[in-house]
C-alpha positions in Angstrom: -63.8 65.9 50.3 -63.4 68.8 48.1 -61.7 70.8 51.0 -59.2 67.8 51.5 -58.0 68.3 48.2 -57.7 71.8 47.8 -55.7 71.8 51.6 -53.5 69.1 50.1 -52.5 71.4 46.9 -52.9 74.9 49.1 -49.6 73.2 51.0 -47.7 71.6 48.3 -47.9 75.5 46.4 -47.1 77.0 49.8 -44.2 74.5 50.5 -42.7 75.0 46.9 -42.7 78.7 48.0 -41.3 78.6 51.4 -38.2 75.8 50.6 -35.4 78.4 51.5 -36.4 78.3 55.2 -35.6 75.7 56.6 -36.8 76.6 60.2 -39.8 77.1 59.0 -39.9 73.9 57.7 -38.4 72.2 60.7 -40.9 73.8 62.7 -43.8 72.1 60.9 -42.1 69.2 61.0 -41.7 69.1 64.7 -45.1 70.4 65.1 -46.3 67.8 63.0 -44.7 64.8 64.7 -46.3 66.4 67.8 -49.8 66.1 66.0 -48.8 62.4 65.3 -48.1 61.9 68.6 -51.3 62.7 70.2 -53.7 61.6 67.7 -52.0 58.1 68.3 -52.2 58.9 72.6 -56.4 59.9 71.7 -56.5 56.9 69.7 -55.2 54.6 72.1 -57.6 56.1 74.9 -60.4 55.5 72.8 -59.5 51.9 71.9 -58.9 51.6 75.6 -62.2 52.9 76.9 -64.1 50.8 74.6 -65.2 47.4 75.8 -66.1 45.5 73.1 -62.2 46.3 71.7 -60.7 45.1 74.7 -62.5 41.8 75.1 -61.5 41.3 71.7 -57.9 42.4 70.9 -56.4 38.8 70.6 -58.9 38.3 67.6 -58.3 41.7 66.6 -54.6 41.7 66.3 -54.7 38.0 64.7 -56.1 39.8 61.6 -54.0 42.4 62.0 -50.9 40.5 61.6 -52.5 38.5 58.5 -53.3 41.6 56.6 -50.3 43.0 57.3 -47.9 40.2 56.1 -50.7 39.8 53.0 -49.8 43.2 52.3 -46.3 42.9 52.3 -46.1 40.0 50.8 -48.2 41.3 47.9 -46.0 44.2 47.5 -43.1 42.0 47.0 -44.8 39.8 44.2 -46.1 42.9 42.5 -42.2 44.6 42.9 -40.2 41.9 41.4 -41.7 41.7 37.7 -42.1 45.5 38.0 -37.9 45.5 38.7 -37.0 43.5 36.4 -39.4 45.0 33.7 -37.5 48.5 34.7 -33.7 46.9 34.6 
């Protein structure tokens, strides 16, 4: 966990450092939507070679959607007293 952390500040000091070039920066950025892109392919494989997922997906997504609105919807009770606290 330890290493997490100290990558996560290694990059912010090293980004700080290295804001006047920008093609650096838009080549991690491209590089890092290519990262994106795959772990969400390899994810998808995996989901797809598992059985027990794909016999169960309907189910699956059902809570899905339910936590998602509950989280949304929780964010916008928890947003409105904050907004008008801050106005």
């Amino acid at each position: 966990m330890w290493w997490l952390i100290l990558f996560f500040i290694g990059g912010i000091l090293m980004g700080n450092q290295l804001k006047a070039h920008s093609t650096l920066i838009k080549g991690c950025s491209i590089f890092s939507e290519i990262c994106v892109y795959c772990l969400l392919f390899i994810l998808g494989y995996l989901v797809g070679t598992m059985p027990n997922i794909k016999s169960n997906i309907l189910s699956l997504g059902t809570d899905a959607i339910i936590l998602s609105l509950c989280a949304i919807a929780g964010s916008i009770l928890l947003t409105l007293p904050l907004e008008r606290y801050l106005r």
